[in-house]
TILUM-268300 format. One line per field, with one value per atom (N, C-alpha, C, O): residue number from 1; residue in three letters; chain; atom name; y, z, x. Coordinates in steps of 0.02 Angstrom, whole numbers. Atoms other than C-alpha are relative to their C-alpha. Example, Ala and Ser with C-alpha at 12.3 -4.5 7.8 and 13.67 -1.06 7.14 Angstrom:
! residues 2
vexba: 1, 1, 1, 1, 2, 2, 2, 2;
nuba: ALA, ALA, ALA, ALA, SER, SER, SER, SER;
voro: A, A, A, A, A, A, A, A;
nugu: N, CA, C, O, N, CA, C, O;
Y: -59, -225, 60, 59, -59, -53, 55, 110;
Z: 0, 390, 0, 33, -3, 357, 37, 45;
X: 45, 615, 45, 97, -42, 684, -39, -14;
***
This chain:
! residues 81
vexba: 1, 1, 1, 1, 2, 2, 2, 2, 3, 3, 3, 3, 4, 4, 4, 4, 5, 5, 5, 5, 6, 6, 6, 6, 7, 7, 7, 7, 8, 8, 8, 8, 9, 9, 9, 9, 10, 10, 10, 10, 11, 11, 11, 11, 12, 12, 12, 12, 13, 13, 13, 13, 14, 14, 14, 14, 15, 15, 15, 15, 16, 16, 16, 16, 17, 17, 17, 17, 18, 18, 18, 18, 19, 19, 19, 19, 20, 20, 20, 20, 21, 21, 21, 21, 22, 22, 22, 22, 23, 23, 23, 23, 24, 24, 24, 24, 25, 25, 25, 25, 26, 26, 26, 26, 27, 27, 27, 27, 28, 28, 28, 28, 29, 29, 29, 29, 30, 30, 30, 30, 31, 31, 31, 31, 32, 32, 32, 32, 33, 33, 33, 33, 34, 34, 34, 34, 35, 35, 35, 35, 36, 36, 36, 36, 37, 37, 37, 37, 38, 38, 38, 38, 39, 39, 39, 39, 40, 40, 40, 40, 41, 41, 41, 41, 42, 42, 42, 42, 43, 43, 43, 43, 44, 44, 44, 44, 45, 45, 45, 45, 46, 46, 46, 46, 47, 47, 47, 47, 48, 48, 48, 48, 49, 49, 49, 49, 50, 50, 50, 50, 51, 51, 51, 51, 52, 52, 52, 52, 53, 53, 53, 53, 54, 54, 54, 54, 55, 55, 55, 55, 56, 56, 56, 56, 57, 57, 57, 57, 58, 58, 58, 58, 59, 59, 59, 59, 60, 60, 60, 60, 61, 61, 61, 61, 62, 62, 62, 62, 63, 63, 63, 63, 64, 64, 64, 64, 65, 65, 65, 65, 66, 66, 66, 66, 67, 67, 67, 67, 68, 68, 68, 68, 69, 69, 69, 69, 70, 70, 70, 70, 71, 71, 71, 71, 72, 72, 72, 72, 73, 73, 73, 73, 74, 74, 74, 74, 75, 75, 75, 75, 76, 76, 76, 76, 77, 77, 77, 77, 78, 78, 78, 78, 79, 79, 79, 79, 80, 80, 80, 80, 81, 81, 81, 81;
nuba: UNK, UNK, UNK, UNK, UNK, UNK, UNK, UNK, UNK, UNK, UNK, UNK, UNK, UNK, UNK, UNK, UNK, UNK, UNK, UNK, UNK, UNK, UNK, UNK, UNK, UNK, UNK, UNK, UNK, UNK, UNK, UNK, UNK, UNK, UNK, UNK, UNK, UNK, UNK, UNK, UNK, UNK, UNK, UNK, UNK, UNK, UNK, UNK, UNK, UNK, UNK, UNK, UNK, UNK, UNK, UNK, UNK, UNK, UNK, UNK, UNK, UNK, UNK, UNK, UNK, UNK, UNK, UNK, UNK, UNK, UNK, UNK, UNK, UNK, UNK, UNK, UNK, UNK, UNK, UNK, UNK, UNK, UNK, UNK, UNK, UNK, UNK, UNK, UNK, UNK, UNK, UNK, UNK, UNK, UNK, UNK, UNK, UNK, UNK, UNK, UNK, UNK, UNK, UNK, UNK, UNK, UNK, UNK, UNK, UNK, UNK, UNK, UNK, UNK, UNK, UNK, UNK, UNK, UNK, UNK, UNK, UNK, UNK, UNK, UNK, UNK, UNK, UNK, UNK, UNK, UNK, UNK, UNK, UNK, UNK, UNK, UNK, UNK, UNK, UNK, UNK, UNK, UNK, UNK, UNK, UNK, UNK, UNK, UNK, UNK, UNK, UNK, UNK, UNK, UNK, UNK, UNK, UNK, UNK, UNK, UNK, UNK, UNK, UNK, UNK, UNK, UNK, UNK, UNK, UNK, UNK, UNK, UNK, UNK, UNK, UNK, UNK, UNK, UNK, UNK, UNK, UNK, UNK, UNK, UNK, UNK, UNK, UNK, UNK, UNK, UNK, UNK, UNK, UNK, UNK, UNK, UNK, UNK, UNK, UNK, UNK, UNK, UNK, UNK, UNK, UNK, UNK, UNK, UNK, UNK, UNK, UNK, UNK, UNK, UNK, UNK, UNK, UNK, UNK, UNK, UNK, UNK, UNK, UNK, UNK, UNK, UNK, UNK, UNK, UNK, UNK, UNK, UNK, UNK, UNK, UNK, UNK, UNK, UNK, UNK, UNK, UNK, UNK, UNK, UNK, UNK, UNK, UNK, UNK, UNK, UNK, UNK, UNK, UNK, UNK, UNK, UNK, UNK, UNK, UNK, UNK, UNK, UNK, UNK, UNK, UNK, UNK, UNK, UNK, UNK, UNK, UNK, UNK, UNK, UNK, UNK, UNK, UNK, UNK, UNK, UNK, UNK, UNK, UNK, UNK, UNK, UNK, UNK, UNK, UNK, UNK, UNK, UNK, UNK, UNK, UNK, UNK, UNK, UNK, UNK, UNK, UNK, UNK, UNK, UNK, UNK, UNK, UNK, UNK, UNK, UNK, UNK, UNK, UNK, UNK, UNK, UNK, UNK, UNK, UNK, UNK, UNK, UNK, UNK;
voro: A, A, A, A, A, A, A, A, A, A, A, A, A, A, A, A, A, A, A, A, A, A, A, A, A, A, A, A, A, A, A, A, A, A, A, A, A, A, A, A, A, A, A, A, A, A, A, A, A, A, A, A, A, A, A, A, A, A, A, A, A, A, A, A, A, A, A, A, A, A, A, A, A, A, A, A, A, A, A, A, A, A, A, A, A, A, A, A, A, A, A, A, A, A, A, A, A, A, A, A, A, A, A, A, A, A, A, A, A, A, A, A, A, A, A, A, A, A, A, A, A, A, A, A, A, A, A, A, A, A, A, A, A, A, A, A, A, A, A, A, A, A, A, A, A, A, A, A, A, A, A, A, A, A, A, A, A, A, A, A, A, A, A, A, A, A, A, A, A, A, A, A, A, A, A, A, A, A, A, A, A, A, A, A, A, A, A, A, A, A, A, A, A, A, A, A, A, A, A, A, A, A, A, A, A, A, A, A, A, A, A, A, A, A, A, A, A, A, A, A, A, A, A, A, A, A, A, A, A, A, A, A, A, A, A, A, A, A, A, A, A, A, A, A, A, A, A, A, A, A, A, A, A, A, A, A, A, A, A, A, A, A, A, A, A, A, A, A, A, A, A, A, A, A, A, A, A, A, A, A, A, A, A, A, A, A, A, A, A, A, A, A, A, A, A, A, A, A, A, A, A, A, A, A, A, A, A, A, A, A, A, A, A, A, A, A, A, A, A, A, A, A, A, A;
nugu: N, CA, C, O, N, CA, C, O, N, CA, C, O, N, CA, C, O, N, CA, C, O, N, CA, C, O, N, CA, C, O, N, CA, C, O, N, CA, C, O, N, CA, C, O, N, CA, C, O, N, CA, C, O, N, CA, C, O, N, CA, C, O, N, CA, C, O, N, CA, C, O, N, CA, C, O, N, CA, C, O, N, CA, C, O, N, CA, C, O, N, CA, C, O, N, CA, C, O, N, CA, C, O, N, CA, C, O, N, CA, C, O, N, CA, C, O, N, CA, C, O, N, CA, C, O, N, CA, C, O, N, CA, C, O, N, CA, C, O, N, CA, C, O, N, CA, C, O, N, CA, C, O, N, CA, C, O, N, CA, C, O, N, CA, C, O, N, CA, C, O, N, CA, C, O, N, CA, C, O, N, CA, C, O, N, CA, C, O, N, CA, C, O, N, CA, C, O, N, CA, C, O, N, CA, C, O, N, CA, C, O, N, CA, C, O, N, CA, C, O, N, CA, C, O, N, CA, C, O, N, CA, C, O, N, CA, C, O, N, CA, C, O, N, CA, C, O, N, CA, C, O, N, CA, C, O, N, CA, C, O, N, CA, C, O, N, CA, C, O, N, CA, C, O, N, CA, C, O, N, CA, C, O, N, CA, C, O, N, CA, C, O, N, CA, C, O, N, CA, C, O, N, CA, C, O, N, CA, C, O, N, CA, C, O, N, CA, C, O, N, CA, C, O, N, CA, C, O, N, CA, C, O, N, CA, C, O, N, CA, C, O, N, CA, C, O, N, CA, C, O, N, CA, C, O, N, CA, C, O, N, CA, C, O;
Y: 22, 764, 35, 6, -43, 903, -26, -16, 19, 816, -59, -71, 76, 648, 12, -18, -3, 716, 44, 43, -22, 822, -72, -79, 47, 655, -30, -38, 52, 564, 34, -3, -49, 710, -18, -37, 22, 686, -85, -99, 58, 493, -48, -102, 14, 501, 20, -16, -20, 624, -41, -41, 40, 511, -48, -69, 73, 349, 26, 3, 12, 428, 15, -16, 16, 498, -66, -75, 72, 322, -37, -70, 30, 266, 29, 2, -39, 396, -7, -18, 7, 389, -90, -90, 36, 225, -28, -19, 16, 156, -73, -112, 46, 28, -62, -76, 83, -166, 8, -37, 7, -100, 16, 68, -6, -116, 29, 15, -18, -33, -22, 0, 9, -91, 27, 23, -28, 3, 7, 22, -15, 7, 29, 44, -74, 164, 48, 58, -13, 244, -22, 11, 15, 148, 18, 38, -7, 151, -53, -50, 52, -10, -21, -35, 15, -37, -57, -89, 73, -190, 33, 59, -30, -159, -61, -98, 58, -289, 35, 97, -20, -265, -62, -112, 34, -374, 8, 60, -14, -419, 20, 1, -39, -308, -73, -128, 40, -392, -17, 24, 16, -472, 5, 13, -6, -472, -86, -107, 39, -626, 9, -42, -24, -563, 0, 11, -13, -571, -78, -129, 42, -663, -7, -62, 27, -649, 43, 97, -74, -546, -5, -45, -16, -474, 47, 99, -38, -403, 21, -22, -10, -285, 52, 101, -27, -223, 82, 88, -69, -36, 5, -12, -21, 40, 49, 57, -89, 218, 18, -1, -29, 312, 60, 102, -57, 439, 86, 137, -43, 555, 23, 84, 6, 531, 75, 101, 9, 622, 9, -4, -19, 677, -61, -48, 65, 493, -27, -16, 44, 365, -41, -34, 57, 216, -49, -36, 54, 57, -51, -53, 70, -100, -73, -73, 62, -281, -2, 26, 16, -360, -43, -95, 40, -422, -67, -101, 67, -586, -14, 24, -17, -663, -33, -59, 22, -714, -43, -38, 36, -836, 15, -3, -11, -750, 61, 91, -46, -644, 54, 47, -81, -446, -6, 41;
Z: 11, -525, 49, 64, -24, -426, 70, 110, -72, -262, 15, 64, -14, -304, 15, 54, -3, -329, 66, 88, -57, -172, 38, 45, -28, -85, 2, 51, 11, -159, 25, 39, -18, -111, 83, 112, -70, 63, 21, 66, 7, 41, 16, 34, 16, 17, 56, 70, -43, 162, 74, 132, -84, 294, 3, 57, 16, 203, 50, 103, -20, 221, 97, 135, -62, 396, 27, 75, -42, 444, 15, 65, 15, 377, 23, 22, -36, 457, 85, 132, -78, 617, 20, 67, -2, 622, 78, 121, -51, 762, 36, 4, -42, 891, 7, 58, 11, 840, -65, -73, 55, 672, -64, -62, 50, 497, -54, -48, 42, 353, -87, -101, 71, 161, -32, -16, 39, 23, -81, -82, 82, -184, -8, 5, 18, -250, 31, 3, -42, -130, -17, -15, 26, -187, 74, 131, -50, -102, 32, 76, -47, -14, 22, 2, -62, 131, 11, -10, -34, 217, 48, 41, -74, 417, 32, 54, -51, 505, 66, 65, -75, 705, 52, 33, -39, 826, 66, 97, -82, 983, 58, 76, -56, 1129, 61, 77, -74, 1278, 57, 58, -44, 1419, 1, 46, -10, 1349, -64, -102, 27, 1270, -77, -110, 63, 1107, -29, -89, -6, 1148, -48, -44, 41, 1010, -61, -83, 62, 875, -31, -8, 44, 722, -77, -120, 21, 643, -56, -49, 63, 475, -14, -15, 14, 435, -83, -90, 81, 227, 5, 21, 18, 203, -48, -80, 93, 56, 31, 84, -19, 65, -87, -145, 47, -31, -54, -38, 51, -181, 48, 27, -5, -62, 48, 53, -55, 81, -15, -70, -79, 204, 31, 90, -24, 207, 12, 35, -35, 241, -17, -62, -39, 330, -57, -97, 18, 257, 17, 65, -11, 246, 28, -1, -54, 369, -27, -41, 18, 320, 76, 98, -57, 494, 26, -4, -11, 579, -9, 15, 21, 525, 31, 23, -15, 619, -72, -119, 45, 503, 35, 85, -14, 500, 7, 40, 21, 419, 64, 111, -66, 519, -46, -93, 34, 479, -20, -48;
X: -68, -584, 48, 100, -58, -492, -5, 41, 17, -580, 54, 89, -35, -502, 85, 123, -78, -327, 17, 75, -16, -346, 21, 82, 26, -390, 91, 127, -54, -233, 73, 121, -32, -125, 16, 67, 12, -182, 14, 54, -64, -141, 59, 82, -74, -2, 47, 95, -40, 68, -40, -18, -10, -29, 33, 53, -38, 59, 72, 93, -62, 221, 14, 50, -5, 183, 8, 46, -2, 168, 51, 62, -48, 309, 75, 131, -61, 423, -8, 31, 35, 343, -33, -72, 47, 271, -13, 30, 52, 157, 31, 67, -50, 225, -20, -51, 26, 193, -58, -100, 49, 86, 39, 73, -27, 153, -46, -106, 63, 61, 29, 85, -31, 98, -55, -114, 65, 12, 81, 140, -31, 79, -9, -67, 11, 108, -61, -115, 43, 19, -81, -133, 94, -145, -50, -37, 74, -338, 11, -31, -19, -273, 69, 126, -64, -183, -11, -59, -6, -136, 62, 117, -23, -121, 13, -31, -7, -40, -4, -2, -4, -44, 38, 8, -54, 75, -67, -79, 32, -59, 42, 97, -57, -9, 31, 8, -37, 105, -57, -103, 26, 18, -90, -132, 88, -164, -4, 41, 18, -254, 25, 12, -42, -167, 42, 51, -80, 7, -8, -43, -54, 116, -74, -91, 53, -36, 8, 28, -24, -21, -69, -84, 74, -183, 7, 40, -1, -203, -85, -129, 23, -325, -5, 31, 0, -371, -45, -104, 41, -426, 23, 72, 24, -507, -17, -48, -1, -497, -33, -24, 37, -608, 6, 49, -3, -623, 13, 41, 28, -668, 45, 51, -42, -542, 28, 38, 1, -505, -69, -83, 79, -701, -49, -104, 30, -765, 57, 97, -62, -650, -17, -63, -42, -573, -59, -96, 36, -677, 46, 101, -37, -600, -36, -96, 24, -627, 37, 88, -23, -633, 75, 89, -51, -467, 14, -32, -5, -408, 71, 118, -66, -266, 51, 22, -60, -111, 60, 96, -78, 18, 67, 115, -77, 141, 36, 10, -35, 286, -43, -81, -13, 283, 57, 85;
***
């Protein structure tokens, strides 16, 4: 139990890093800091990519930060960010 709440601890201060800092054309949504994220990404400028916007789902684990986050592969999306 004391592993998991380390875990959620940790979480939580990379969520908000993200969200103070965030990353340039990537959005991250997560509920109450849950085990799932939803990563949109904006395809970069001038590559086969440009103007496409790609959502990827992580499931972060019990155990997190000591094994990574699981990825369901990129999917592009319709919707804006």
């Amino acid at each position: 139990m004391e592993q998991r709440f380390k875990g959620l601890t940790r979480i939580e201060k990379d969520y908000l890093d993200l969200q103070k800092r965030p990353l340039e054309g990537v959005q991250i949504k997560a509920e109450n800091f849950s085990k799932k994220w939803d990563v949109f990404i904006e395809g970069p400028p001038a590559t086969p990519y440009e103007g496409g916007k790609f959502h990827i789902e992580l499931q972060i684990p019990d155990n997190y930060p000591f094994s990574w986050p699981k990825a369901d592969p990129f999917r592009k999306e319709g919707k804006e960010l």
